[in-house]
N, C-alpha and C positions, 0 to 999 in steps of 0.2 A: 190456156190456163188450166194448172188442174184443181181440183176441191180444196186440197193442201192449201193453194196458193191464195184461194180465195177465203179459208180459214184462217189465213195467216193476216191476212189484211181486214178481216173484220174486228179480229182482237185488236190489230193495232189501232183500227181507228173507233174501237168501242166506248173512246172515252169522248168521242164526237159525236155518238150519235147515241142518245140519250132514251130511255124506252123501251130499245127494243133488244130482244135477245139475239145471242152468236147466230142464232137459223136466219132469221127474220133480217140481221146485217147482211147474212151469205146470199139469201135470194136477190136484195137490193144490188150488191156489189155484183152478184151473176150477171144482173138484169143490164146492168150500163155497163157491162164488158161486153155482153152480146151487141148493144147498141153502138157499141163501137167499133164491131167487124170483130171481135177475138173469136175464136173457139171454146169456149167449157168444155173440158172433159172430166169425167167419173161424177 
């Protein structure tokens, strides 16, 4: 996955998760893409 893709899915799902800012969505959604075998790049 790249940054892009993972920026793309925290907007989408910013109206779910309540609190916290685009950064703070992006490390979350990083986090349980690595936990699930993906690769992060950039």
């Amino acid at each position: 996955m790249t940054s892009a893709q993972i920026r793309e899915i925290a907007e989408t799902k910013a109206a779910d998760m309540t609190g916290a800012s685009i950064d703070d969505m992006m490390r979350s959604i990083e986090g349980t893409a690595r936990s699930m075998g993906l690769v992060v790049e950039g």
